[in-house]
C-alpha positions in Angstrom: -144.7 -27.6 39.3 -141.5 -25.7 39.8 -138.7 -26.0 36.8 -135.5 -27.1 37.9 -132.7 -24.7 39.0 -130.9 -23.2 36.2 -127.5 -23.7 38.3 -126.5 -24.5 41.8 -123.5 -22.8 43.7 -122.1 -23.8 47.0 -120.3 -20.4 48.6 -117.8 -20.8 51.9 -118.8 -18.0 54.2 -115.7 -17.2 55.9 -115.0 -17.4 59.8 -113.5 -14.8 59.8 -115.2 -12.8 57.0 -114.8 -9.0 57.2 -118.6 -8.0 57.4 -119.2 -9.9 60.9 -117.0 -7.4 62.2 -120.1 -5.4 64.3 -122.8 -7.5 63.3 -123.3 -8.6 66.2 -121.5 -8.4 69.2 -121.5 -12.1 70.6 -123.5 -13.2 68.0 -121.7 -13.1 64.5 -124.0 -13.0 61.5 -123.8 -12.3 57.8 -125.7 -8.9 57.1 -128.2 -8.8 54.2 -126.2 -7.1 51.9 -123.3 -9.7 51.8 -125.8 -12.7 51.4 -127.0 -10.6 48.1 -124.0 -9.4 47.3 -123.2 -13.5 47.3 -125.7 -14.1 45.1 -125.2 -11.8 42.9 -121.1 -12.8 42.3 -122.5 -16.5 41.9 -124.7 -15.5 39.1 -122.2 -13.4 37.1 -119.9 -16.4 37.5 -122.3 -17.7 35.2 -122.5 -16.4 31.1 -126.3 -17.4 30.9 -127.1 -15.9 34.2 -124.8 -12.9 33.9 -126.8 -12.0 30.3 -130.3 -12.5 32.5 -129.4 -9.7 35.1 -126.9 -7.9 33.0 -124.2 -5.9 34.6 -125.7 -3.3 36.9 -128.3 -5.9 38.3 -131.7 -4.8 40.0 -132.7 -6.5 43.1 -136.7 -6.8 42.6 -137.3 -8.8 45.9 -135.4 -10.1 48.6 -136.3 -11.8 51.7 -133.8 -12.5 54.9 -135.4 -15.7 56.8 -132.9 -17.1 59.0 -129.5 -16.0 59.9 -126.1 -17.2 58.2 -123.0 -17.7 61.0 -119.1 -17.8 60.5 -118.4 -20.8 58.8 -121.6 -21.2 56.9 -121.5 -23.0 53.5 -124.3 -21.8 51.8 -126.3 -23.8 48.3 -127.7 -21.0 45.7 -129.6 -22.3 43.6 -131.1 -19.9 40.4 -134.1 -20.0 38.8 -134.6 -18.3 35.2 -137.8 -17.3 34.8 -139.6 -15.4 32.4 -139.2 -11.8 34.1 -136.5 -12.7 36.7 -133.8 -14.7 37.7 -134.7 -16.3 41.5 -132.3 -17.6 44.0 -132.7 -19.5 47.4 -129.7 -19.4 49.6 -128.8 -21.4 52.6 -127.5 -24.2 53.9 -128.6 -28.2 55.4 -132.2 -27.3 54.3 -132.7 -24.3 55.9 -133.3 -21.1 53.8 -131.5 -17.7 54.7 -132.6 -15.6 52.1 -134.3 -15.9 48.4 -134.7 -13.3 46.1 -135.3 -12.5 42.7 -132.8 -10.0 40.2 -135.0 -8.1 37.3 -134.1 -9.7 33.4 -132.9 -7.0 31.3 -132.3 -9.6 28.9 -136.1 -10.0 27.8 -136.9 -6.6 28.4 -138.3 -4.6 25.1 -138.5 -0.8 24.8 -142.0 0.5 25.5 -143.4 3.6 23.5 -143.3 6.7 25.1 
């Protein structure tokens, strides 16, 4: 059974956001790196989360599923889980993109 999200985030995706500029001619749409860079300013927004990823986070996993167009307003919602923090982005029920940032909160120091 999957544990409830840890916190939920609604993010405005601007229509006229910088990073469409180019991406694509005719067809506007978020690149990767903003929808993680999204995710990543939603969970430092947040003291629990920002202590799970710590503040140079490591993206472990990320997958882009559907595309995210001017005027999007995209749900996160954040998992913590025992060696990650997981997110799910995107908006009405469809996912654009879900991922997972490395703990360094529960990491230990390993012998050499």
């Amino acid at each position: 059974m999957d544990s409830p999200p840890h916190r939920t985030q609604r993010v405005e995706i601007a229509i006229d956001h910088p990073a469409f500029a180019g991406h694509f001619p005719g067809r506007p749409m978020l690149p990767g790196v903003a929808l993680v860079a999204e995710a990543m300013e939603a969970a430092a927004a947040d003291p629990a989360l920002a202590r799970a990823i710590g503040p140079a986070p490591r993206l472990s996993v990320v997958k882009f599923l559907a595309p995210v167009l001017p005027g999007a307003t995209l749900e996160i919602a954040f998992r913590l889980e025992a060696r990650a923090v997981s997110f799910s982005m995107g908006e009405q029920g469809r996912v654009a993109a879900t991922g997972q940032f490395a703990r360094v909160d529960t990491e230990r120091d390993e012998p050499r």
